[in-house]
N, C-alpha and C positions, 0 to 999 in steps of 0.2 A: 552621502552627499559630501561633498567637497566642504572643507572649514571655511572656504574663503568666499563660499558662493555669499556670505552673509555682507560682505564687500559687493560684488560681481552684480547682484540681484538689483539693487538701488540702483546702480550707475547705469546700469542697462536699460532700467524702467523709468528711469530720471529722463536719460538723454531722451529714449522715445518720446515720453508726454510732450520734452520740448519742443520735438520738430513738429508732433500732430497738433501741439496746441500754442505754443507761445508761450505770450501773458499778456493772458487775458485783463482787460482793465477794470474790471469791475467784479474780478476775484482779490479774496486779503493776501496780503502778500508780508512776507517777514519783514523786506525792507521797507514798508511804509513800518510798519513797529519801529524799527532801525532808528528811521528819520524821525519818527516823534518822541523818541526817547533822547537822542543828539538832541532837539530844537528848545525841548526841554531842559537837557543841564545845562545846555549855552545862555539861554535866557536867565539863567539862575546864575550861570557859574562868569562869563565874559562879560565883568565890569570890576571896576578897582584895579589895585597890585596885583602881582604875581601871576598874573593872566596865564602865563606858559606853565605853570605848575598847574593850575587848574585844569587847564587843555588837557595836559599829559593824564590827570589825576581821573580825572573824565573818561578819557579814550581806554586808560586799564582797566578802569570800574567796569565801561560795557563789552570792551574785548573779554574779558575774564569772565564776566555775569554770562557772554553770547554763547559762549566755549564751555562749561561748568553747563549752563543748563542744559542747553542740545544735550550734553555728552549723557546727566544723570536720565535723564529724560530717557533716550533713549536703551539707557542700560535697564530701567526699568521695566520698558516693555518687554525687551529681549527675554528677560525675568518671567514677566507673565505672559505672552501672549506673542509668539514667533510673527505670526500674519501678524498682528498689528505692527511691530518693530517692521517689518519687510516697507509696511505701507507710509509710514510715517519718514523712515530714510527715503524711501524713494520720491516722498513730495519734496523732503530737505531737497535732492538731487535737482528736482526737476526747476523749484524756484531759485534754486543758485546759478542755473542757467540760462543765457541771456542772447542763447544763438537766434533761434527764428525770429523772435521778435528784434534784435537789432539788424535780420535783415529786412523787415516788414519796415522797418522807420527808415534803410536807405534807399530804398525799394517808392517808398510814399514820395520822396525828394525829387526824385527823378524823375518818377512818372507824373508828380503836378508841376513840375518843371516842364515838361514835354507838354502837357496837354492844356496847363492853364497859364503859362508863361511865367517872366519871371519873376514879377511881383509876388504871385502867388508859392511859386519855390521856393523865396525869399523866406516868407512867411513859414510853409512848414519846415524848414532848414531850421529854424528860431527853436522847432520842439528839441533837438538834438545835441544843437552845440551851444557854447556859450558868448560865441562872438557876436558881433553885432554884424546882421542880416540885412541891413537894410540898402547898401549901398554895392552887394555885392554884385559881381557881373556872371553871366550864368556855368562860365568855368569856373569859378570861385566857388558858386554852390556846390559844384558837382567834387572838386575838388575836398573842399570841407569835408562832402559825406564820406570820398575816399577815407581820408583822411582818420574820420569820425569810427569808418567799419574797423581799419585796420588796429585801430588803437582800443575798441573798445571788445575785438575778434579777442583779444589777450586779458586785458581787464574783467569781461564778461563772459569766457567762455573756459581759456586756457588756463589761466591764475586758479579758479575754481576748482577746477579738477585736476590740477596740479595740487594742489592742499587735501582736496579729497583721498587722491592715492597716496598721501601722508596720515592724512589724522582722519580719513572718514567724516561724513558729515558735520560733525561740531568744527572739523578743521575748517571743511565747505564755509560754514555758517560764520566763521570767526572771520575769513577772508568778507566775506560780504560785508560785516561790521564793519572792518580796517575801510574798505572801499568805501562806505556810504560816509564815513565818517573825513575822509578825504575830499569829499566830492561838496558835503556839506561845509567844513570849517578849516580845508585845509589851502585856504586863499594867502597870497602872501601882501592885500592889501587889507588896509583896516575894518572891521575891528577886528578881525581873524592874524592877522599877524602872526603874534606870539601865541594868541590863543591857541591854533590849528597849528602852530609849527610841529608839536609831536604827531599828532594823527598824520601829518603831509611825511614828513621821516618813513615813519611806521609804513606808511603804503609804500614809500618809497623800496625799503627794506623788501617787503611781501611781492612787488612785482617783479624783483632783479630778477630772476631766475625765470618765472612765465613768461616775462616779456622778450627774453632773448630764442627761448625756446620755440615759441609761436613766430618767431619769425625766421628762423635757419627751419622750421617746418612749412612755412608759404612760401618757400622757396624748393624745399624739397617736391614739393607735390606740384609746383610748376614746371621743376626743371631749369628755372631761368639761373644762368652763368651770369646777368648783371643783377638780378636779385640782390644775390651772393657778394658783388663789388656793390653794393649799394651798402647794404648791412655794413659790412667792414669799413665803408668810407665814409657814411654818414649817420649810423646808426648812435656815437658818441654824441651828434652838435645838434642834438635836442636839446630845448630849455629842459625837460624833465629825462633823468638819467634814465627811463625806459621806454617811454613812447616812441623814441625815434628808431629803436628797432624795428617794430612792423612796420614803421611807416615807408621806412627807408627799404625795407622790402616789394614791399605792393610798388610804389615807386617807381623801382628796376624792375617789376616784374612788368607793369602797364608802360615803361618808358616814359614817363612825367616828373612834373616837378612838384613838390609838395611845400610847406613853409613859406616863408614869406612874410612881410608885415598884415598884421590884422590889428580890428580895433575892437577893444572888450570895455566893454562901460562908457564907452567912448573918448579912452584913452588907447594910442597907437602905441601896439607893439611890436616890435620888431622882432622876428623871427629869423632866422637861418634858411636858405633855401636847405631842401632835402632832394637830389638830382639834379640833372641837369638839362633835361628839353620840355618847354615851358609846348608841351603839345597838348591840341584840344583833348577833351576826354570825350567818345560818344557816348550816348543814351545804350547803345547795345553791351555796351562792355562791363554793363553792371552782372550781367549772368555770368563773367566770367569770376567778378570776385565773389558773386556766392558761391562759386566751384570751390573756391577755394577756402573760403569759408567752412562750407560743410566738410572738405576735403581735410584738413587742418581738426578738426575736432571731430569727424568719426576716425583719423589717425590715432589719434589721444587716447581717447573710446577703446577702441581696440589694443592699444598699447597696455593701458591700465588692467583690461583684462586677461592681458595675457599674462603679465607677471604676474597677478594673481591666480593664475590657475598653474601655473607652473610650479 
């Protein structure tokens, strides 16, 4: 047998369970551990002085504990029992990833947008993002989800397996912590400030590379030539140093405009447009970004495996 099939075997049976299954909601999942252990030291650790030492002191304690465990964990099975280690990476695999079900949530938006109008798309648009929903008009929602897939195609799919063909699942598992840990305290209003300043760094750090990657690849697998000029020309004038590459991608690929002001807690922010023709989006064109979706990370898929067998 190939040395590296011990690599190959998980990511192949990871990615499948993801497409046949999701995530499911009412299976345990690492990241609710994730998040109860975050809600946890914050509760304890975000109040008094030195808030930012704490953060930092926080986010190494379970980045480190996330990484250290998987890793012994897993080295043990390996030890006893090959089929269990096989089964065990390949659930890590499978719950690290975040493809089918982030299209099943843009997929819900559009289609109760279409069929119960837009109060009602308003509404499930609210499970997804963090802006505020309520005043949106129904390009706006559909926009969001754009938006919402492209940023989270890298975040939730690409990053992932970007760190896996690095460090193998503990790496997997370590990006999941950094993320959940970003998503929970890495706000730059209060009380999160300084508390979440190192976790917000930290992801920042973890996505430079996936998030430019995942997007000169949804441009590859389109073909699109303004893709390409989008990336280069707006992929920098995102508020966050990496989301505005995929978006800036998808963008040029569907010829729309992304950014703009939005309101979060009910304070306006001001965003940057991301292209340049504020054209409607249809209801049909949602098949086209799961093409690319799935396009984009059975690429990956494949890529990983090939270096590894080589």
């Amino acid at each position: 047998m190939h040395p590296n099939w011990i690599i190959i075997i998980p990511l192949l049976a990871g990615y499948a369970a993801d497409l046949l299954l999701g995530d499911p909601r009412s299976w345990p999942h690492p990241v609710r551990l994730f998040g109860g252990l975050i809600r946890k030291g914050t509760e304890g650790l975000n109040r008094g002085g030195g808030r930012f030492v704490k953060g930092m002191l926080l986010t190494l304690v379970l980045c480190g504990g996330t990484y250290a465990g998987c890793f012994f964990l897993l080295r043990e099975l390996e030890r006893l029992w090959m089929p269990a280690y096989y089964i065990a990476a390949s659930i890590g695999v499978f719950f690290s990833l975040a493809n089918r079900s982030l299209l099943q949530e843009g997929w819900a938006v559009f289609d109760t947008l279409q069929r119960e109008g837009l109060d009602a798309g308003r509404s499930r648009l609210s499970w997804i993002v963090g802006r505020d929903t309520a005043f949106l008009s129904a390009q706006q929602v559909r926009i969001a989800v754009l938006e919402s897939m492209s940023e989270n195609l890298s975040d939730g799919v690409i990053a992932p397996l970007f760190f896996y063909a690095i460090g193998g699942v503990p790496a997997m598992m370590l990006y999941k912590m950094i993320n959940t840990l970003d998503s929970m305290i890495g706000y730059k209003r209060e009380p999160y400030r300084m508390f979440g300043r190192f976790a917000a760094r930290l992801d920042d750090v973890a996505n430079l590379i996936p998030a430019r990657i995942t997007a000169w690849l949804m441009v590859l697998v389109t073909g699109s030539g303004r893709g390409w000029r989008f990336v280069v020309r707006y992929g920098a004038k995102h508020a966050s140093p990496n989301s505005g590459y995929p978006e800036a991608a998808l963008a040029g690929i569907l010829d729309c405009r992304f950014g703009g002001p939005n309101t979060y807690g009910g304070v306006l922010v001001e965003k940057p447009y991301i292209g340049e023709t504020d054209r409607m989006i249809e209801h049909k064109q949602f098949a086209y970004v799961v093409y690319i979706n799935h396009a984009v990370t059975a690429l990956v898929v494949a890529a990983i495996t090939l270096i590894f067998l080589i």
